[in-house]
N, C-alpha and C positions, 0 to 999 in steps of 0.2 A: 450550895453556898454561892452567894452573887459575889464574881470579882468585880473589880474598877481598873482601868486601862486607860492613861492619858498618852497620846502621841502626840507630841510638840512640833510642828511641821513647819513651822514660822519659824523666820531668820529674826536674831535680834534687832528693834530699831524698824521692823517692819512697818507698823502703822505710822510711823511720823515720816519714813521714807514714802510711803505711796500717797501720803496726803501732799508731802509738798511738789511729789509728781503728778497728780491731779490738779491741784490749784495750780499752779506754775502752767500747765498745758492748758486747762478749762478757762482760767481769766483772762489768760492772755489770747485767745482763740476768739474771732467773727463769726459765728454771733458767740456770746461768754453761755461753757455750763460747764456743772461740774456732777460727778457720778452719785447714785442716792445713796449706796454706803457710808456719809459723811453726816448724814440725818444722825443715825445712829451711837450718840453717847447715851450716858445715863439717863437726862432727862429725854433725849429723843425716841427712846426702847421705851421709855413712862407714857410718853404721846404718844405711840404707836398702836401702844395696848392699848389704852381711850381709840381710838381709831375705831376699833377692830369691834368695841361696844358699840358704834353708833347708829342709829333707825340704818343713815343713810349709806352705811358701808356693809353692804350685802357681801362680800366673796369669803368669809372668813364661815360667817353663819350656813352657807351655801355648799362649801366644802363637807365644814363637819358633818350636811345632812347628808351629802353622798357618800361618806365614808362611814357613815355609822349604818348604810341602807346595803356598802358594799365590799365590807371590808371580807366578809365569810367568804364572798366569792374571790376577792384578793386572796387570800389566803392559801384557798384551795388550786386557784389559777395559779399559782407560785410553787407552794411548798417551801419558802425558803427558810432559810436555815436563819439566814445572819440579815439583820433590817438595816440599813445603810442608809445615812438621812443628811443629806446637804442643807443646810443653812437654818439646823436642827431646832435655834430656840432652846424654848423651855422641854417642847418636847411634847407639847398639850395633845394636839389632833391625831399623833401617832401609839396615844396609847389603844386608839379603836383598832387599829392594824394590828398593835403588838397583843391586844386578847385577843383578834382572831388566829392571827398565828399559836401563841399559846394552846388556845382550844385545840386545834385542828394538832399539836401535838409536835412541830417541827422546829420551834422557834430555839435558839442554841443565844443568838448573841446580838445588841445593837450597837450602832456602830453611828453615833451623831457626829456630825462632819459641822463646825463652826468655827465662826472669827473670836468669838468670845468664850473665853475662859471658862468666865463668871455661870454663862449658859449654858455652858459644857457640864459644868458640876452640878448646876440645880436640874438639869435633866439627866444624870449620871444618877445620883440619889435618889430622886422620884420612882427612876424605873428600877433599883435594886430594892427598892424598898414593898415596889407593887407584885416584881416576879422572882422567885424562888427559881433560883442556878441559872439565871440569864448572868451570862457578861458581857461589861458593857465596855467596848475598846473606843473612847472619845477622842476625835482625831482635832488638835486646833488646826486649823489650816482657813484659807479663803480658797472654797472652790474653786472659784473664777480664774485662779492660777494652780492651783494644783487639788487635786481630786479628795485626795488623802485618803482611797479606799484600799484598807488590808484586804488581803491575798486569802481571805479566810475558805477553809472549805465547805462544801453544800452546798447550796443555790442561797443566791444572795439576791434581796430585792432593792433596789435603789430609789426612794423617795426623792422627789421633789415640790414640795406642796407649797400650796400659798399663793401661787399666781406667778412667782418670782421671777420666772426666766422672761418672764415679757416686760425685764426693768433692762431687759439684754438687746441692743439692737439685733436686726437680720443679721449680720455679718456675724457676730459675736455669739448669737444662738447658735449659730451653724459649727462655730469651731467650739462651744461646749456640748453639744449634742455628739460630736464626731467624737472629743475626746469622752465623754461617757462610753461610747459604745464602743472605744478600743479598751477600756476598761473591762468591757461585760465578756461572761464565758457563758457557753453552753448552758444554757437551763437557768439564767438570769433573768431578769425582767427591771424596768423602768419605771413607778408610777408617777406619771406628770400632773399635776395640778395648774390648769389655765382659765381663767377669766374671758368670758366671749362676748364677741359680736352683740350687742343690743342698743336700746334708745338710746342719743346717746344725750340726754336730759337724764336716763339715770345713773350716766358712765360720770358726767361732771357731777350730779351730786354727791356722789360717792367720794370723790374729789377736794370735792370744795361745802364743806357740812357747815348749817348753818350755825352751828356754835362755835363753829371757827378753831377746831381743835386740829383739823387739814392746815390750816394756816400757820397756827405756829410750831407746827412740824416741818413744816417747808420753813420757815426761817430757822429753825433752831441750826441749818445749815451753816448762815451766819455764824449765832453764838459758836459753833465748834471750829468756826475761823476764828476768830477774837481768839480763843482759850486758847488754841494749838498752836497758831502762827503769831500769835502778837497785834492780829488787823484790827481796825477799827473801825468795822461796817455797826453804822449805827442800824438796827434793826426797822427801827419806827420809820425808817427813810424807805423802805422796802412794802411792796405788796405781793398775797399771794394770789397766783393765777393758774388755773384748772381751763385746759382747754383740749375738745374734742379736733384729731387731725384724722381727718375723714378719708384722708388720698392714703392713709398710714396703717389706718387702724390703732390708732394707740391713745392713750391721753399724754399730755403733756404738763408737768407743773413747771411754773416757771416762778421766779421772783421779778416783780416789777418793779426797777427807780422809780422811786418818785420826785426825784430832784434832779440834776446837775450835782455828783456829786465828786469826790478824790476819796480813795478808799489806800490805805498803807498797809503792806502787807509786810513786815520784817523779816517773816519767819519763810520768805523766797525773794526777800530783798528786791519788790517790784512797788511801785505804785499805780493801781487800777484805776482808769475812768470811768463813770457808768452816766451815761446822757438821762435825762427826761423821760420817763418812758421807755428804756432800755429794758429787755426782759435777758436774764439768762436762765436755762434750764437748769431745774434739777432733777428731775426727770421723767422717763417715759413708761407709759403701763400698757406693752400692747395687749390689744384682746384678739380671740382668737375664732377662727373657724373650721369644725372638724375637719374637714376635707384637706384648707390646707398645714396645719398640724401636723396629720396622716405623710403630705408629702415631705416636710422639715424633719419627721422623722425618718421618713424614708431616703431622704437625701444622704443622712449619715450614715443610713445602713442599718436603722432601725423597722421594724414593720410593728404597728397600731393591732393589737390581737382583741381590748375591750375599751369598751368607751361607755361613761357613764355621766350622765347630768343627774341636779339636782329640778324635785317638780318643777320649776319655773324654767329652769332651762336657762340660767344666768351663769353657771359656773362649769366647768370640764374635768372627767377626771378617766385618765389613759394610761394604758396598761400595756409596756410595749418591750417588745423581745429582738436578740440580734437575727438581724434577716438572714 
């Protein structure tokens, strides 16, 4: 019989505190950004998912075929008991993990780690629905500050898929890689999912899609200022911008003024300026290269046991244990 398990890890007031702590630090900062977590209302999760369909956005398509070519071998490289998945979603890409574990006969319990409720349930449901005596403890939490991984016993495997950590600067990576790995026990494992190194003509198209579905996901930033805080960024005033930082490795979206404009923000009681041409980020996608990976993991104390790409050789998927 499949239980359900929510663990509520958020303080009340949470999301309207860290927005106006974001906006209040990002707009008022030289040069202005602010964190991609903010993309993310209703309609921004809508845009997303179009995203993830498009020719030009390969790492989602790129994943699945590595984890559908490797998941047997995850499985049996594990053994774990309990699937633990940071910034879970629906929950799509991890049901290839959770049959090979099933198969392979050790799977006990998942464990999706999210900011959203909503996605907590519809991936809570899916998976009691697909596997017989899995339970499934959903932890709401924002990883980025607290982990929210039960104490469960067996080997636990901890997912991170999607490219994600490379929306994290260097500094930032370094202190959630450390706190994972003061998380992990004996007989644990890591799966990283990262985006790599290549042209980088097809880094911006992936970016910047010519149907323009990248664009108004990068402003919906906007729209969820207007709605939250009371501002009054006209959209249309705004352009979006995909740019390859070659000294960085990463891409960077930005919103570009298009005006001289005054932007009110009630809801942190500032008024913003933004000049002609003015870009502030929203954010960064690094890409990655095994070698150094291997050492960002090894800096926390982590060691790179497998590594796998998809044919082309566009997407990364790392299998890592405490050193």
């Amino acid at each position: 019989m499949t239980t359900i398990q929510i663990d509520r890890r958020l303080p009340e007031e949470f999301f309207a505190t860290a927005l106006r702590a974001d906006a209040l630090a990002g707009l008022t900062a030289t040069p202005k950004s602010l964190p991609p977590k903010w993309f993310y209302d209703e309609r921004g999760s809508e845009l997303f998912d179009k995203i993830t369909l498009l020719d030009e956005y390969y790492p989602t398509r790129a994943e699945r075929e590595i984890l559908a070519a490797a998941a047997g071998q995850i499985a049996a490289q594990t053994g774990a008991a309990t699937l633990a998945e940071l910034g879970s979603g629906s929950g799509d890409k991890t049901r290839l993990l959770l049959d090979a574990l099933a198969a392979a006969g050790t799977l006990r319990r998942y464990v999706p780690v999210d900011v959203s409720e909503a996605a907590l349930a519809v991936a809570a449901t899916r998976m009691t629905e697909r596997y017989q005596d899995l339970a499934v403890h959903a932890v709401l939490s924002d990883f980025t500050a607290h982990l929210g991984l039960p104490g469960d016993p067996g080997r636990r495997l901890v997912v991170f898929l999607g490219g994600t950590i490379g929306n994290l600067l260097p500094a930032e990576r370094a202190e959630f890689l450390a706190r994972v790995r003061a998380e992990l026990r004996s007989g644990d494992a890591l799966l990283l999912g990262t985006d790599l190194v290549k042209d980088p003509a097809v880094l911006v198209a992936a970016y910047d899609d010519a149907a323009g579905v990248t664009a108004e996901f990068n402003k919906n930033m906007l729209r969820v200022l207007n709605a939250e805080l009371g501002a009054d960024f006209d959209v249309d005033q705004f352009e979006h911008v995909a740019v390859w930082n070659a000294e960085a490795e990463w891409i960077e979206m930005r919103l570009r003024s298009l005006a001289d404009q005054t932007i009110h923000v009630p809801g942190i009681d500032r008024t913003v300026r933004f000049a002609a041409g003015e870009e502030m980020r929203t954010e960064i996608s690094a890409k990655f290269r095994r070698e150094g990976l291997a050492a960002e993991l090894a800096a926390a104390g982590l060691a790179m046991r497998s590594w796998w790409t998809d044919a082309g050789g566009r997407f990364g998927l790392s299998l890592s244990v405490p050193a």
